[in-house]
KOLVO-760458 format. One record per residue (C-alpha): residue number from 0; x, y, z. Coordinates in Angstrom, 1 decimal. Layout:
% KOLVO-760458
nr/east/north/up
NUM/X/Y/Z
...
This chain:
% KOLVO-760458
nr/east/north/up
0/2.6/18.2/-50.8
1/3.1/19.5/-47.0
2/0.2/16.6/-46.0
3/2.2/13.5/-47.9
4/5.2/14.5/-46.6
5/3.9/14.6/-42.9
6/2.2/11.2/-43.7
7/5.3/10.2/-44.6
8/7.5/11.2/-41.6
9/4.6/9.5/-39.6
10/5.4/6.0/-41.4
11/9.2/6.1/-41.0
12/9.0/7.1/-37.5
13/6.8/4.3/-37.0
14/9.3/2.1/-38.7
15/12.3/3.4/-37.0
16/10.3/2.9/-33.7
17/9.4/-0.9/-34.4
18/13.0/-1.4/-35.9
19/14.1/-0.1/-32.4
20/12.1/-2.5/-30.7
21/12.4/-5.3/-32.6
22/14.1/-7.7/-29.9
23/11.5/-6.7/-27.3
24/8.9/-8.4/-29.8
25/10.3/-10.7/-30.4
26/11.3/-11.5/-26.5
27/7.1/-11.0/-26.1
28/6.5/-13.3/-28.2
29/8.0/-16.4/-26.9
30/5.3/-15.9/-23.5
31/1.5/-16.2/-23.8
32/-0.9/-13.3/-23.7
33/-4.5/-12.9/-23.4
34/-7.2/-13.5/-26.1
35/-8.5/-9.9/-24.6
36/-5.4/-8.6/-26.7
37/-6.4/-6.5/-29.4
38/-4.3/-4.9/-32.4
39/-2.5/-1.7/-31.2
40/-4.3/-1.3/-28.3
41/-3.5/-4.5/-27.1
42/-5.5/-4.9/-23.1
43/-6.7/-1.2/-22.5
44/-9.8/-1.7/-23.2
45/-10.1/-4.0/-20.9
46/-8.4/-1.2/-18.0
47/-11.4/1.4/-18.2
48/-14.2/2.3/-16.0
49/-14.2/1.8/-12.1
50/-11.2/0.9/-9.9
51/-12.9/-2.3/-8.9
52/-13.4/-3.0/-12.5
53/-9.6/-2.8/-13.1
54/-9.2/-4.7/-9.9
55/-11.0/-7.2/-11.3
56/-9.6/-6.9/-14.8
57/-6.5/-7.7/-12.9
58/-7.6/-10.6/-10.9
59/-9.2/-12.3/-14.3
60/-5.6/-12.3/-15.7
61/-3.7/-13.2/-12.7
62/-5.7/-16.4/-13.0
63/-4.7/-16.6/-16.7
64/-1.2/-15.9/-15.7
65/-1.2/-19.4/-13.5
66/-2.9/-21.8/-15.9
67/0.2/-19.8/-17.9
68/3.3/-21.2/-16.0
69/3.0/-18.4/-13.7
70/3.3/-15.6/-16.4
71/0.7/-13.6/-19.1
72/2.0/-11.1/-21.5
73/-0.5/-7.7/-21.8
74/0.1/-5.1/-24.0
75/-1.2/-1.6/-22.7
76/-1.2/0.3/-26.3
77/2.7/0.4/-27.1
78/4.1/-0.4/-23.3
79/4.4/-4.4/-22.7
80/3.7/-5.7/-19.4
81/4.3/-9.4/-17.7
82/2.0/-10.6/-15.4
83/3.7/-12.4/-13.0
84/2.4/-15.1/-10.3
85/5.6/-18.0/-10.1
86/6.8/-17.2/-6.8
87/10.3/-18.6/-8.2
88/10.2/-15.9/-10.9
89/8.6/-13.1/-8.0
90/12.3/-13.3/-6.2
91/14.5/-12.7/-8.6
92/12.2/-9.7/-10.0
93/11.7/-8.2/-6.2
94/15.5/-8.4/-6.1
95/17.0/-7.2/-9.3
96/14.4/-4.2/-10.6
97/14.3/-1.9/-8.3
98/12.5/1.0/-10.0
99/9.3/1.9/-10.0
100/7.5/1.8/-12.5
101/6.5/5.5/-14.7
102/2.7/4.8/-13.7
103/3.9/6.2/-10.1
104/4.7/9.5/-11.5
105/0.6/10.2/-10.9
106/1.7/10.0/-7.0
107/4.8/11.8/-6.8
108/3.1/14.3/-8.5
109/1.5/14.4/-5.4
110/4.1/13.2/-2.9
111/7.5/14.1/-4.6
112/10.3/11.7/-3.6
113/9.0/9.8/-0.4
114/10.8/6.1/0.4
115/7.9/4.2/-1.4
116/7.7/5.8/-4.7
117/11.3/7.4/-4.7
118/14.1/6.4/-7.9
119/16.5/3.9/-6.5
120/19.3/6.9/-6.7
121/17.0/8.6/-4.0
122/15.3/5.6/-2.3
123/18.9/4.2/-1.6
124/19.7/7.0/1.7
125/16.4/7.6/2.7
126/15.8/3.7/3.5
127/18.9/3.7/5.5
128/17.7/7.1/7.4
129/14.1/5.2/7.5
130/14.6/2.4/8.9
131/15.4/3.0/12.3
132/12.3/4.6/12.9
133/10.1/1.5/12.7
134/12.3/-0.8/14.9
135/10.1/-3.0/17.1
136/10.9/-0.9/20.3
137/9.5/2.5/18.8
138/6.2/1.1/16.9
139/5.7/-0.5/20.6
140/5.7/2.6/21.8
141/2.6/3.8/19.6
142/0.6/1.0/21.0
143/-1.2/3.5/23.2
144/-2.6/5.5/20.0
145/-3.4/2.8/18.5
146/-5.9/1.3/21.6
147/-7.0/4.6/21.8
148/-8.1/5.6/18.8
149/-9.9/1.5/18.7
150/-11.9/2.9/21.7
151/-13.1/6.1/20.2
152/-13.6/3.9/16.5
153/-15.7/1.4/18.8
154/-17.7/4.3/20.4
155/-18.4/5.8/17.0
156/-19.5/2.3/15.7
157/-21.6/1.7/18.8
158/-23.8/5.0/18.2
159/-24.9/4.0/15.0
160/-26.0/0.4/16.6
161/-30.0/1.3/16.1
162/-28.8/1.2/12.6
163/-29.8/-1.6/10.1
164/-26.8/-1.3/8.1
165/-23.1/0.5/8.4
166/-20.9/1.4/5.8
167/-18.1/0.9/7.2
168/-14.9/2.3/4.9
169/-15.6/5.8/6.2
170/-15.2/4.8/10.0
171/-12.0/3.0/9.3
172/-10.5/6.0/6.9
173/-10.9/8.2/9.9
174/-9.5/5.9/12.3
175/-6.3/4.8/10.4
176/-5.9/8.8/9.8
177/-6.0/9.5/12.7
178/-4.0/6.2/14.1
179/-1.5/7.2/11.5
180/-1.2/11.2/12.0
181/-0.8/10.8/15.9
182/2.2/8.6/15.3
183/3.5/10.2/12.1
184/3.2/13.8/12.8
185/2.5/14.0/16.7
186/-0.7/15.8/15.9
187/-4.5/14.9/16.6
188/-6.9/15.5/13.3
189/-9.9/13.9/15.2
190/-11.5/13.0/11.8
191/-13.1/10.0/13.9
192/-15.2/13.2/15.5
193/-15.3/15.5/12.9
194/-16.0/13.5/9.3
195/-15.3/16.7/7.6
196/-11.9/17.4/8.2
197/-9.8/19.2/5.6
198/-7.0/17.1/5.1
199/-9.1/14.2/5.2
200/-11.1/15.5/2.6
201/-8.1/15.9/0.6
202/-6.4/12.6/1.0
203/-9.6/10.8/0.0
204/-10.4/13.1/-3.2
205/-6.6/13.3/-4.1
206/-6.6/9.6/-4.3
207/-9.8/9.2/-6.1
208/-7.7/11.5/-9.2
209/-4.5/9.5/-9.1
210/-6.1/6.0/-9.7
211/-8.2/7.8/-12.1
212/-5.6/9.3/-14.1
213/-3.5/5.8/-13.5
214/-6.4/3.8/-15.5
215/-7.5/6.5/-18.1
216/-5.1/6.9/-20.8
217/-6.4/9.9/-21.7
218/-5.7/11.5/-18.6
219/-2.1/10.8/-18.3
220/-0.3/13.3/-20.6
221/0.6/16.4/-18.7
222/-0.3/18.9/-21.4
223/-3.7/17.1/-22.1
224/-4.5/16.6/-18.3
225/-4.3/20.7/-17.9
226/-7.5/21.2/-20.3
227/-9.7/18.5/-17.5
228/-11.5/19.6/-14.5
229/-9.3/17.5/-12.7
230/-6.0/18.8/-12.9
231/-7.9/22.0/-10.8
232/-9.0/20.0/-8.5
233/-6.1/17.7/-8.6
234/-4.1/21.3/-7.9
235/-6.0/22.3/-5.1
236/-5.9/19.0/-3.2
237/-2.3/18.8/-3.4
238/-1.4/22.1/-2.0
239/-3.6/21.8/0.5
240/-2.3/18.8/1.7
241/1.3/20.0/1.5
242/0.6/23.0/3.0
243/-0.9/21.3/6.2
244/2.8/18.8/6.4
245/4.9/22.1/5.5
246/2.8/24.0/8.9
247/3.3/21.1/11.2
248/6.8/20.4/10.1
249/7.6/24.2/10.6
250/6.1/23.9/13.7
251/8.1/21.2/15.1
252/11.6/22.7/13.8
253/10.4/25.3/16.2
254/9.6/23.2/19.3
255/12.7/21.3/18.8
256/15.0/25.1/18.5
257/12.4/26.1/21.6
258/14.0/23.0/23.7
259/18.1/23.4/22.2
260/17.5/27.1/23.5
261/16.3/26.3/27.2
262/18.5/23.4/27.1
263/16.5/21.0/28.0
264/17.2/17.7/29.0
265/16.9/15.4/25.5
266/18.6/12.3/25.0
267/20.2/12.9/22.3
268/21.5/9.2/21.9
269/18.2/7.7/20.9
270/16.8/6.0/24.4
271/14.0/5.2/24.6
272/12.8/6.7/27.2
273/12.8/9.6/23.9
274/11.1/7.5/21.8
275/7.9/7.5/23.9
276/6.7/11.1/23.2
277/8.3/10.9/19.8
278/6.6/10.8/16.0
279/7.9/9.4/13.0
280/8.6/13.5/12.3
281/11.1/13.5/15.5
282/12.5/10.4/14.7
283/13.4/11.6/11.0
284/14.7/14.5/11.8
285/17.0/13.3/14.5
286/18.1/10.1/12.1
287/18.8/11.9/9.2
288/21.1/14.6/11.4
289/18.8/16.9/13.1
290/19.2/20.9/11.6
291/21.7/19.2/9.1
292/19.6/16.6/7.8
293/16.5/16.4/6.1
294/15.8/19.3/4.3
295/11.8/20.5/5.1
296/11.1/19.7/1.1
297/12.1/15.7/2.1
298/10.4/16.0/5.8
299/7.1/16.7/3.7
300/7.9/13.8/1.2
301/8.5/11.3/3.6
302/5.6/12.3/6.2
303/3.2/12.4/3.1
304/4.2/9.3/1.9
305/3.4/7.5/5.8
306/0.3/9.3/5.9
307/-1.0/8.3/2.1
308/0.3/4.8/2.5
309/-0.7/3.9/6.5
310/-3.8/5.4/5.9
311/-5.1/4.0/2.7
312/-3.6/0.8/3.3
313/-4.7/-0.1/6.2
314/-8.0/0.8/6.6
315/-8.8/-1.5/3.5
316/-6.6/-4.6/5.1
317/-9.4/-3.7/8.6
318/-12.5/-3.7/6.4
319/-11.3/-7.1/4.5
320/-11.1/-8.4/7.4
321/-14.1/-7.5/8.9
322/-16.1/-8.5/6.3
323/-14.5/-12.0/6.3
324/-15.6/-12.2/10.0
325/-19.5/-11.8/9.0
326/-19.1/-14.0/6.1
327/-17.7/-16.9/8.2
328/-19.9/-16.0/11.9
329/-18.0/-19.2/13.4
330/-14.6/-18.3/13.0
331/-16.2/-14.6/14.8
332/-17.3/-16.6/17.6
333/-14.0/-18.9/18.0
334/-12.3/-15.2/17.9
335/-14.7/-13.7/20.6
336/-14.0/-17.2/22.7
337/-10.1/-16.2/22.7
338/-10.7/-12.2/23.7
339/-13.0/-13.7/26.5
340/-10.7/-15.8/27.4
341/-7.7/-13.2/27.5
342/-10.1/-10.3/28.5
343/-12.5/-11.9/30.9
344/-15.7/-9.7/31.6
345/-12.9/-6.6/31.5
346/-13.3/-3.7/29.3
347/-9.9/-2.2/29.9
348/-7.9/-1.0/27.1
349/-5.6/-3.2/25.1
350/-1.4/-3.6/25.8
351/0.9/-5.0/24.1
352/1.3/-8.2/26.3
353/-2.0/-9.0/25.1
354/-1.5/-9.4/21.4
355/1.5/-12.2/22.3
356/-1.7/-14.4/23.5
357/-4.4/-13.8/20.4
358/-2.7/-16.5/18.4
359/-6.4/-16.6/16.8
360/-6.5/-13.2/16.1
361/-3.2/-13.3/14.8
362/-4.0/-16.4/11.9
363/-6.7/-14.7/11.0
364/-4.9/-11.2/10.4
365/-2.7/-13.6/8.1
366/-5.0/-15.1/6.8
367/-7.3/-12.4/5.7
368/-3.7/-10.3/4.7
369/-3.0/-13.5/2.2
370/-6.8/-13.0/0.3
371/-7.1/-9.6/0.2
372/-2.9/-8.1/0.0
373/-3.1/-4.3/1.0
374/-1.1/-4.0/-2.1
375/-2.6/-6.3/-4.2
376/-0.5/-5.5/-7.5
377/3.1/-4.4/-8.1
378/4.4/-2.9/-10.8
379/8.1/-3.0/-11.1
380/10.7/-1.1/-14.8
381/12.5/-3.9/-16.4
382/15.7/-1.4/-17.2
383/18.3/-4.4/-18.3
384/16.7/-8.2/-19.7
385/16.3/-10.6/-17.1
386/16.7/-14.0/-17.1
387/14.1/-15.6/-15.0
388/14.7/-19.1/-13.5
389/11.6/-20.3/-15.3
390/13.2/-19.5/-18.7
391/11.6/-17.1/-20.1
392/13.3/-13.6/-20.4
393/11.7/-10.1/-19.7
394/13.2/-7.4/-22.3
395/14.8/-3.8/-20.7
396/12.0/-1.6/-21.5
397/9.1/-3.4/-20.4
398/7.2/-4.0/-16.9
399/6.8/-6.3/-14.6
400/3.6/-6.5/-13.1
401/4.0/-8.8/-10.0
402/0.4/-9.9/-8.5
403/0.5/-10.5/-5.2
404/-3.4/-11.7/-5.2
405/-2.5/-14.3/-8.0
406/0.7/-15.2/-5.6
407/-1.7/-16.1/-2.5
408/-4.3/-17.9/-4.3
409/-2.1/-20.1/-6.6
410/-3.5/-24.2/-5.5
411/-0.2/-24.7/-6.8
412/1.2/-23.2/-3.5
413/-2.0/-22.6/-1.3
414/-3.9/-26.2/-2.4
415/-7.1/-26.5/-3.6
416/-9.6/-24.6/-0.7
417/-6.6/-21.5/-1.8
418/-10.2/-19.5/-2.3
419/-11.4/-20.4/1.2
420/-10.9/-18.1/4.3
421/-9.0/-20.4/6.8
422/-6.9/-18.9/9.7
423/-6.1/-22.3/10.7
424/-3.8/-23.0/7.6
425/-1.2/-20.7/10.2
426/-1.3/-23.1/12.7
427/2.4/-24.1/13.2
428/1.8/-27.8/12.3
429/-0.1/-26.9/9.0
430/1.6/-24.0/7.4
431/4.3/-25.2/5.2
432/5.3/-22.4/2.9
433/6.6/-24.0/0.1
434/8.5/-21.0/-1.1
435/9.4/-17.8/0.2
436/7.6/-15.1/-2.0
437/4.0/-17.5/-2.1
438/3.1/-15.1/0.7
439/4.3/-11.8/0.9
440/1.2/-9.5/1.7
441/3.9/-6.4/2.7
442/6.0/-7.3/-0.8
443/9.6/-8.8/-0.2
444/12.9/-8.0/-1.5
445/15.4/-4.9/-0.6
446/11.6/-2.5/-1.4
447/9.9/-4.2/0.8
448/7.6/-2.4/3.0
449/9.4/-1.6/6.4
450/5.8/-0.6/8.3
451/5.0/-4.2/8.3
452/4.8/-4.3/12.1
453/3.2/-0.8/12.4
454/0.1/-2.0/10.0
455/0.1/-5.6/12.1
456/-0.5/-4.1/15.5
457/-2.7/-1.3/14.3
458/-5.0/-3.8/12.5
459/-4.5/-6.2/15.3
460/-6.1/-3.7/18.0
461/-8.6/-2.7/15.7
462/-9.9/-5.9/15.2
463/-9.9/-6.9/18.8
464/-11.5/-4.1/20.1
465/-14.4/-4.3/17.6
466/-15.4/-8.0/18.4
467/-15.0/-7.7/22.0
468/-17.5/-5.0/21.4
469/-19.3/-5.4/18.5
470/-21.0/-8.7/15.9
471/-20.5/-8.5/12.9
472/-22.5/-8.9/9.9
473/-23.4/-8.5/6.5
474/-26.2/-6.8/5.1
């Protein structure tokens, strides 16, 4: 008796449920979807194994999405999704939703509330707090990390020369950490010396668990994640990391009391003559009101966030590039023509001046930004319907999945060699951008990312460094 009555609260709450939902079907529907789509489980078969499988699970129906109109409907077990590549479409979504979508609870797991992840209700004041901090005038002033820690990447690279073949992801992580640590935190991690770091260790293997969680479904309930070997691991990695943030940021609340108490002479208006021995860390803490402001709980949010996000992020958008430079050796030679012209026989380090006259350099960042997006995918709640200029309508309740790669190789947008690596589609008398979202490698909108110019110049130097110094090839 017990057994057919659960069966049959089982069946009613399934009808209620699709009752519920019955507009959102019927709104799915009216848009295409993959012949991958399977009953009740709709595409998540097709989002298991490795990360580049997903990638590339991803990829395959961003391509559907443009023979689509610019749009592809998945279902992900009972959550819908809209894959979206219609630039047209892309602005209005990047404008109106605003939240992120619930597959980012995995990170704030890890990095609580920090600008990128953060609910609009919290992202709102911290942006305006943010902001400031990555002004053109302070990220020039972290121009001398950044051709610093190029030269100590270079001499790295340069003792593994005898070597028939470099892997070079490792090399890049520790550069960008520590790039990204100098400027964020005002400390030095030398993970470029010392591949065994702690917190490098623990920003690598805490990443390695949140994508895994993100793409295995089983994984992603709390109370089922606590009987894995990951959620220990998952534990450890976390506290560790937010332990090293809380000791620094402890440590600079008393540096900055130190100073107040010997009175020492600190513009307190923001010159910036300040901002040149000044991190992001200073910077937030006198922005947001200095012993009044950020609380040591949102210091650690925010400085966890720049670390995860400068480091991860751009050491993929260097090795992208890198590798586009040994599969196209000409366009590396045309590149080493333009450092030799600007450099001469000259090994000194790198200024800022010198970036205004790599116009090569600086079409092939682009270029190699539009292939391979540091953030290739974004996923964005659809919390009220929207009408899209296109027509169609995405239901509240689903998400909108906006892909960036499918964006930047549309022919629609990008013409037919849209596959091909060619900086010289920048050049001022070929690049005609035929709307504004077909290339937005940082995303665009009101959450768009404000380190654009931070990740420019670090991958900038980077880049020139290693082919004034280095060839580059594949194995």
């Amino acid at each position: 008796m017990f057994l057919c009555l659960l069966c049959l609260s089982v069946v009613l709450g399934m009808v209620l449920f699709k009752l519920k939902r019955r507009r959102l079907y019927r709104l799915a529907s009216k848009i295409p979807g993959s012949d991958d789509e399977l009953p009740f489980i709709g595409l998540a078969h097709k989002f298991t194994g490795t990360t580049e499988d997903i990638l590339n699970s991803l990829q395959k129906y961003s391509y559907e999405a443009m023979k689509n109109n610019g749009i592809l409907r998945g279902w992900l077990g009972h959550i819908l999704y809209f894959i979206v590549v219609d630039p047209v479409d892309v602005e209005v979504i990047l404008k109106t939703s605003l939240e992120k979508d619930d597959l980012h609870r995995f990170i704030r797991n890890v990095i609580g509330n920090g600008l990128i992840f953060a609910p609009v209700s919290i992202w709102r004041r911290r942006r305006k707090i943010t902001v400031p901090a990555f002004s053109p005038k302070i990220v020039d002033t972290f121009m001398e990390v950044f051709a610093e820690q190029s030269e100590k990447l270079v001499s790295v690279l340069a003792a593994c020369a005898g070597n028939d073949y470099i892997a070079m992801e490792p090399y890049l992580c520790r550069y960008t950490l520590d790039s990204v640590c100098e400027t964020t935190m005002g400390i030095t991690t030398n993970a470029q010396n010392n591949p065994n770091a702690p917190y490098l260790k623990a920003l690598k293997n805490i990443l390695n668990l949140v994508c895994e969680r993100i793409f295995h479904l089983w994984l992603q309930p709390d109370w089922l994640y606590k009987f894995f070997s990951q959620s220990k691991s998952h534990q450890k990695y976390t506290k560790e990391m937010q332990g090293f943030v809380d000791e620094v940021i402890q440590n600079k609340r008393r540096e900055i009391k130190k100073e107040k108490d010997l009175k020492s002479e600190v513009d307190r208006n923001f010159g910036l003559s300040n901002y040149k021995t000044q991190s992001f860390l200073d910077l937030l803490i006198e922005f947001s009101g200095g012993e009044n402001g950020y609380t040591d709980l949102e210091l650690r949010e925010e400085i966890l966030t720049l670390t995860i996000a400068g480091t991860d992020t751009t050491g993929v958008s260097i090795g992208y590039t890198l590798k586009l430079l040994a599969m196209y050796p000409k366009v590396q030679d045309k590149l080493y023509q333009e450092l030799l012209d600007v450099f001469g026989t000259s090994d000194r380090r790198i200024v800022k001046e010198d970036l205004s006259k790599l116009k090569y350099l600086e079409r092939i960042v682009k270029e190699s930004l539009r292939l391979y997006p540091p953030g290739p995918f974004i996923i964005r709640k659809v919390l009220e319907d929207i009408s899209l200029p296109s027509g169609r309508v995405f239901p509240a309740g689903s998400g909108a999945a906006v892909s960036i790669w499918g964006l930047h190789r549309d022919p629609k947008y990008w013409g037919p060699d849209a596959e091909v690596f060619d900086p010289d589609r920048f050049l001022p008398e070929r690049f005609n951008l035929k709307h504004a979202c077909s290339y937005i490698p940082f995303s665009s909108g009101p959450r768009n990312c404000i380190g654009t110019m931070f990740a420019d110049i670090s991958i900038s130097v980077s880049e020139a460094k290693e082919r004034w110094v280095c060839v580059v090839k594949l194995r």
